[in-house]
TORDOVEX-877228 format. One record per residue: x, y, z of N, C-alpha, C, O in turn; residue in three letters. Coordinates in steps of 0.02 Angstrom, whole numbers, padded with zeros to 5 digits, always signed. Example, Ala and Ser with C-alpha at 12.3 -4.5 7.8 and 13.67 -1.06 7.14 Angstrom:
<nodes>
+00660-00284+00390+00615-00225+00390+00660-00165+00390+00712-00166+00423ALA/+00642-00112+00354+00684-00053+00357+00645+00002+00394+00670+00057+00402SER/
</nodes>
This chain:
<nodes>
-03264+00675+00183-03291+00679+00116-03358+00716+00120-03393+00697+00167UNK/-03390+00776+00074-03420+00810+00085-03478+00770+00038-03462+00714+00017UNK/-03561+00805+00015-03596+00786-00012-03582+00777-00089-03614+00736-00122UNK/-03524+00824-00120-03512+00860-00184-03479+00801-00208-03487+00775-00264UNK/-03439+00782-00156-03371+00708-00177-03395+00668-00188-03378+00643-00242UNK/-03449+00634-00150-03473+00559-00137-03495+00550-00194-03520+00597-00224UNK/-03490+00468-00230-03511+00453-00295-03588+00418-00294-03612+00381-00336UNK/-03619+00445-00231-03674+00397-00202-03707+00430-00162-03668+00437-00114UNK/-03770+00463-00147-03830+00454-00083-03837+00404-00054-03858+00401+00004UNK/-03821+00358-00085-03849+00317-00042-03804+00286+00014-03744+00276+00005UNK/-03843+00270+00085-03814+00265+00146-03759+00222+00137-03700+00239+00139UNK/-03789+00143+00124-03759+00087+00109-03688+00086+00071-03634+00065+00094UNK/-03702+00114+00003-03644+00116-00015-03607+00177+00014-03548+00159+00016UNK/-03612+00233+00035-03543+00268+00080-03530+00242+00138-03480+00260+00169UNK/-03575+00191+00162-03533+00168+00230-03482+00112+00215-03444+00091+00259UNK/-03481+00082+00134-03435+00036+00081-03393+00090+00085-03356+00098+00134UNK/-03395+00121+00045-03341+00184+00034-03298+00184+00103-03238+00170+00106UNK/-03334+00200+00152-03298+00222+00219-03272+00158+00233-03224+00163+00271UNK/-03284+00107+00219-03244+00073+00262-03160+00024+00230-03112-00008+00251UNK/-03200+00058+00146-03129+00057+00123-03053+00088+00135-02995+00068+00129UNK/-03083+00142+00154-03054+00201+00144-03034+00250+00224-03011+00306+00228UNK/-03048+00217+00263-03040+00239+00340-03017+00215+00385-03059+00197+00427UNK/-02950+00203+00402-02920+00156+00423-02875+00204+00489-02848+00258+00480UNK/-02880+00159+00560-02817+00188+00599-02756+00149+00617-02757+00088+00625UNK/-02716+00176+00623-02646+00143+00644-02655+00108+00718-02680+00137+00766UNK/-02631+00046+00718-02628+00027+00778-02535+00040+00803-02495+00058+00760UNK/-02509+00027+00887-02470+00050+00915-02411+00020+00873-02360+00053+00882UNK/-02401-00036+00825-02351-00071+00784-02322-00034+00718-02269-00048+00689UNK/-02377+00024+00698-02389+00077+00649-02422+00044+00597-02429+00072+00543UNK/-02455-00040+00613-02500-00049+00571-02565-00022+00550-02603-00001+00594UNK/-02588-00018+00464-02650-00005+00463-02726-00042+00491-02738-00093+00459UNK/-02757-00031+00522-02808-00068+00561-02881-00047+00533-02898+00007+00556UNK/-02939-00081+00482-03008-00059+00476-03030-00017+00531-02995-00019+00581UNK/-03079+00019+00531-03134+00072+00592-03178+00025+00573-03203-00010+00617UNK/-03192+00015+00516-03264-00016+00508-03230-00097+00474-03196-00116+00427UNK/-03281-00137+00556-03259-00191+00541-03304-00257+00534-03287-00315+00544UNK/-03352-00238+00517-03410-00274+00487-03445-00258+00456-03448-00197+00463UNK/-03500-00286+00399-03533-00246+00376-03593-00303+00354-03582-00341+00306UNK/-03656-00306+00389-03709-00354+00368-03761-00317+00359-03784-00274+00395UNK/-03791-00350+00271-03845-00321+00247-03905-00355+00251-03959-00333+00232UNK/-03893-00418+00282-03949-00466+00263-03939-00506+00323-03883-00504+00348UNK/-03986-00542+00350-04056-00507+00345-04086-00436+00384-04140-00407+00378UNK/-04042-00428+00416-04049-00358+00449-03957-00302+00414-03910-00330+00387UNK/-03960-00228+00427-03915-00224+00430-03878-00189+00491-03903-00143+00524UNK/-03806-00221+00502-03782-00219+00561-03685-00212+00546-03650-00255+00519UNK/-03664-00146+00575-03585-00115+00568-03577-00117+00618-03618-00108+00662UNK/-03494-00136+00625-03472-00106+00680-03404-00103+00654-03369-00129+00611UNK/-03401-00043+00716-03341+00000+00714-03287-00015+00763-03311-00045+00811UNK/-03233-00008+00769-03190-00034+00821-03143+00015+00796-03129+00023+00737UNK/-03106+00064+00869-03041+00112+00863-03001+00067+00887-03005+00060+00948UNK/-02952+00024+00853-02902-00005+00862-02861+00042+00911-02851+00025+00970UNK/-02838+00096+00888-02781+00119+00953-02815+00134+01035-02776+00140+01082UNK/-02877+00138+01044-02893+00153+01097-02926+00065+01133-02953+00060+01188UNK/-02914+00009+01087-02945-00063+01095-02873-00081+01122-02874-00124+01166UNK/-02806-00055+01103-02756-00049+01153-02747-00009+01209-02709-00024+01254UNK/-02770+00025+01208-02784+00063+01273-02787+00025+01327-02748+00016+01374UNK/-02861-00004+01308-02920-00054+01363-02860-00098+01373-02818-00080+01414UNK/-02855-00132+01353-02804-00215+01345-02736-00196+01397-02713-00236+01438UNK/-02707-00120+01383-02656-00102+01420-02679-00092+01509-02650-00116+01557UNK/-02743-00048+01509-02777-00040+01562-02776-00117+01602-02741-00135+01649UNK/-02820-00147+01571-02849-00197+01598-02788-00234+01648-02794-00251+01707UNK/-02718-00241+01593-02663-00267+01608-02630-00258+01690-02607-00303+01725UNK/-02637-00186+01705-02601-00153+01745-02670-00116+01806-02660-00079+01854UNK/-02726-00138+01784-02765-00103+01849-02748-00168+01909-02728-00226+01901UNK/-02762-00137+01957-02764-00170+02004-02852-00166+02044-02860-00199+02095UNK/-02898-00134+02021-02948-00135+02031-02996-00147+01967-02962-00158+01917UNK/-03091-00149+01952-03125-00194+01900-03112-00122+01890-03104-00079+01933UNK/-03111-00115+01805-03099-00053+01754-03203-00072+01741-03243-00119+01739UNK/-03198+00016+01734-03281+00011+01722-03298+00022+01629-03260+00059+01598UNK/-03342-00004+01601-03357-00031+01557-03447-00004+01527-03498-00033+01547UNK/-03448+00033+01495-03513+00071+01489-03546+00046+01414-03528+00053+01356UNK/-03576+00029+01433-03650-00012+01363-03697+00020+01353-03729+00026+01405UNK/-03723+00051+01306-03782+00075+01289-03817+00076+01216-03782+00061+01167UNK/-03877+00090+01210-03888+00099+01140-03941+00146+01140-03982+00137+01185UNK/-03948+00182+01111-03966+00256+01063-04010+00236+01027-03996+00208+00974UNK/-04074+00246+01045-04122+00222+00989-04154+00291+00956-04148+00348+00977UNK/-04198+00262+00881-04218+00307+00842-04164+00366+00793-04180+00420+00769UNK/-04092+00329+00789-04052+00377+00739-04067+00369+00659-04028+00337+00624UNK/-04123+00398+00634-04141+00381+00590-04196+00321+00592-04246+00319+00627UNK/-04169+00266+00537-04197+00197+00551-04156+00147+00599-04171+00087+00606UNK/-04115+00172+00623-04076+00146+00643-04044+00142+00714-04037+00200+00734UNK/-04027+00104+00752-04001+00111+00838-03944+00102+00834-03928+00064+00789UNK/-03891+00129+00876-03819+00134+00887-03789+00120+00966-03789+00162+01011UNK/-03763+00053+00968-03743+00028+01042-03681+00059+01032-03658+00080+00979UNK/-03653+00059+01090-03583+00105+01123-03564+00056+01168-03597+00024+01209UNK/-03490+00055+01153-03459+00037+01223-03420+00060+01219-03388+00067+01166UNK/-03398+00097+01306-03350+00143+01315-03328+00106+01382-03354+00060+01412UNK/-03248+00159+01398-03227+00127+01450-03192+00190+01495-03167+00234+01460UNK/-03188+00197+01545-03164+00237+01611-03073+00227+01581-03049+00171+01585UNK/-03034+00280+01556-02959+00276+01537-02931+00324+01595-02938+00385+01602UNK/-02886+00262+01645-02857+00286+01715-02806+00323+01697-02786+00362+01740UNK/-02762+00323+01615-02699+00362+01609-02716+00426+01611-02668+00465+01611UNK/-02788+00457+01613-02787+00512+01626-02795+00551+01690-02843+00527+01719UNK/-02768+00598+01724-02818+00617+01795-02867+00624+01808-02893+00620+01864UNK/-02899+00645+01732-02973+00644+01781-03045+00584+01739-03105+00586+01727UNK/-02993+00542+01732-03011+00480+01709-03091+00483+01665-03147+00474+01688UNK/-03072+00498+01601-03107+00501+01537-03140+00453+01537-03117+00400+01556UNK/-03221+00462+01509-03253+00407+01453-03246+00416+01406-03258+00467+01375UNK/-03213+00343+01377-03196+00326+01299-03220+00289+01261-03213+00229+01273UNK/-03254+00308+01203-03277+00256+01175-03251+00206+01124-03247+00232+01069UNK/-03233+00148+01127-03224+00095+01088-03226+00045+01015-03191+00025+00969UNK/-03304+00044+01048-03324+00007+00967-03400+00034+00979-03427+00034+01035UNK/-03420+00048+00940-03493+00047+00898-03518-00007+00859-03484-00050+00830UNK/-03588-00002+00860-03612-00048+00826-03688-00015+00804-03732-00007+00846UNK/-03699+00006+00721-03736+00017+00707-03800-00029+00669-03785-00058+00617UNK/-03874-00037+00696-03897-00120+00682-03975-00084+00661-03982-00023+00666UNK/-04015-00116+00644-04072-00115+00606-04120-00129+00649-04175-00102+00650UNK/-04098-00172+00686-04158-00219+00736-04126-00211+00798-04068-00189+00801UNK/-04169-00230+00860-04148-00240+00927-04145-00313+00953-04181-00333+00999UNK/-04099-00352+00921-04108-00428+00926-04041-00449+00989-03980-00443+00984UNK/-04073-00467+01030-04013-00515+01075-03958-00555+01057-03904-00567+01084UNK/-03986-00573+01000-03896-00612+00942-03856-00532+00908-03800-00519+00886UNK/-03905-00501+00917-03833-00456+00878-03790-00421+00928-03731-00409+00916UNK/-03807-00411+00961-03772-00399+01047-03731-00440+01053-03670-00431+01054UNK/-03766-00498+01058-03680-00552+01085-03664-00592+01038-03612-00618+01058UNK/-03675-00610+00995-03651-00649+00925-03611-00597+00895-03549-00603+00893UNK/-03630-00565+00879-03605-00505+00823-03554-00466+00838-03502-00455+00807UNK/-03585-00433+00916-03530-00367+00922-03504-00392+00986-03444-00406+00981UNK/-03533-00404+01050-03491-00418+01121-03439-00499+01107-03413-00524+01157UNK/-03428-00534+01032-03388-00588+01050-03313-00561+00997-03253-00574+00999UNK/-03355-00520+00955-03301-00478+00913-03268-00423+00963-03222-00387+00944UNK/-03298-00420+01040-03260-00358+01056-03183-00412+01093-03122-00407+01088UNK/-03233-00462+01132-03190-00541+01146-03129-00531+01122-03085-00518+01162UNK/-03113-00533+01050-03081-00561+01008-03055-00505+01017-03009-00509+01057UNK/-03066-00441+00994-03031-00376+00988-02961-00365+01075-02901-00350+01079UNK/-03018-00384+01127-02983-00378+01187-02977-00444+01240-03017-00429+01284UNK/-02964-00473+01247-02961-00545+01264-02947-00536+01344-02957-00578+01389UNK/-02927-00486+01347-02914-00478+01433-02995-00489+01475-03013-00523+01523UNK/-03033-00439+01425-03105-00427+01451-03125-00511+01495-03141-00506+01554UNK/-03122-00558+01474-03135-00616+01466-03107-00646+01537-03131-00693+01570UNK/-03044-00601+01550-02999-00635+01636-02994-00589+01645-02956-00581+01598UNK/-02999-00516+01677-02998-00466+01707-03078-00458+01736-03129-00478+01708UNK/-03071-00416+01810-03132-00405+01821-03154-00347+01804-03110-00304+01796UNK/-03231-00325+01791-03248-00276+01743-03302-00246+01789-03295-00286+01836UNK/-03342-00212+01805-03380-00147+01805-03428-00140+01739-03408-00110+01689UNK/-03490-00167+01743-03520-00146+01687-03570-00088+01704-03602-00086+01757UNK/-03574-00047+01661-03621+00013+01667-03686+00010+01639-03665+00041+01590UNK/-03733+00004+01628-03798-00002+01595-03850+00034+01622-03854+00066+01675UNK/-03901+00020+01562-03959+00059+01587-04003+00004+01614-04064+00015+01612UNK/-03978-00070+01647-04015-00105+01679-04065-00134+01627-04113-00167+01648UNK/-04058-00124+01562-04096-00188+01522-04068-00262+01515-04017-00272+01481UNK/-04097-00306+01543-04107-00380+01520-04059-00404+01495-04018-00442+01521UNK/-04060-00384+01438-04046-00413+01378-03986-00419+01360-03955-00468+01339UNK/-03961-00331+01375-03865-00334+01391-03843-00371+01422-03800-00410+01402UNK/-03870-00371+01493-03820-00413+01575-03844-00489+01535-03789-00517+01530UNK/-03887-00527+01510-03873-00580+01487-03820-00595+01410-03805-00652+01393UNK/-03807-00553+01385-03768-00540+01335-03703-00548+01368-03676-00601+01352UNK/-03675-00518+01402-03618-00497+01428-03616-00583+01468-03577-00624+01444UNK/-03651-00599+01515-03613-00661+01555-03620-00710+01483-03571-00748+01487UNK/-03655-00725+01424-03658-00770+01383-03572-00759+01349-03544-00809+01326UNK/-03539-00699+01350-03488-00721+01290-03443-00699+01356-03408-00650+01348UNK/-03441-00729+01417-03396-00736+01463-03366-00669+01478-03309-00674+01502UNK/-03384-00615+01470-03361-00549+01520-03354-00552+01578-03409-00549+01606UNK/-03302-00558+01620-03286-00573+01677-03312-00499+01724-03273-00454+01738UNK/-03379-00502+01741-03395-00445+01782-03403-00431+01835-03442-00477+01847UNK/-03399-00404+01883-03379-00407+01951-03458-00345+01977-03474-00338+02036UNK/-03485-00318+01935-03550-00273+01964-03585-00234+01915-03569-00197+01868UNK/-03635-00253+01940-03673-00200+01877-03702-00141+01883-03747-00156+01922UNK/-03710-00070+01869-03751-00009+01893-03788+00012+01818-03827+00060+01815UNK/
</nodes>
């Protein structure tokens, strides 16, 4: 949707818009939200989840025989706003891609929105994460590696 279409400037409501209106198929040919949260208060905080590639992971996880690596980060200063990433190492390819997952776009840098918000919704999204061993990637802040063992990510090393 270009600037001409939108019935709105404003951020808030096109990221409403978008998340009405933007949907991917999961592997069943069901329709599946991208945007699958949306909190305005007291901070605001989205996240995004690619259902067909959240099967991916779940398929991976299923069939590795070694920890699948697992990459966390967040992007500060986009606007007013910071954007965490999690991506994952996809072995179906040869030269084994980083993929990214779910997003999470947030207002604040709060330790509950990390693992309350988005790492127990990813839980839920992939449940393997939880009994498979994992590879986490970070930039060595705090705050993640305690995030991650709080909503039980079964991790086997951290870089």
């Amino acid at each position: 949707m270009n600037r001409a279409q939108r019935l709105s400037h404003d951020s808030i409501y096109n990221t409403y818009e978008l998340a009405f209106n933007l949907q991917l198929q999961d592997r069943k040919g069901e329709l599946k939200d991208f945007i699958s949260q949306i909190n305005l208060h007291p901070r605001i905080i989205v996240h995004f989840k690619a259902t067909p590639l959240l099967e991916t992971l779940d398929n991976i996880l299923h069939i590795a025989h070694h920890p699948v690596s697992i990459h966390y980060d967040t992007v500060f200063n986009i606007g007013d706003y910071y954007l965490s990433t999690l991506t994952f190492q996809n072995y179906f390819f040869v030269q084994n891609p980083i993929v990214p997952f779910g997003f999470m776009i947030h207002s604040r840098r709060f330790h509950s929105d990390h693992r309350l918000l988005f790492l127990e919704s990813i839980i839920e999204w992939v449940p393997s994460l939880s009994k498979k061993q994992v590879n986490i990637i970070t930039d060595q802040e705090s705050n993640f590696l305690i995030c991650f063992q709080l909503v039980h990510i079964y991790f086997v090393g951290i870089i």
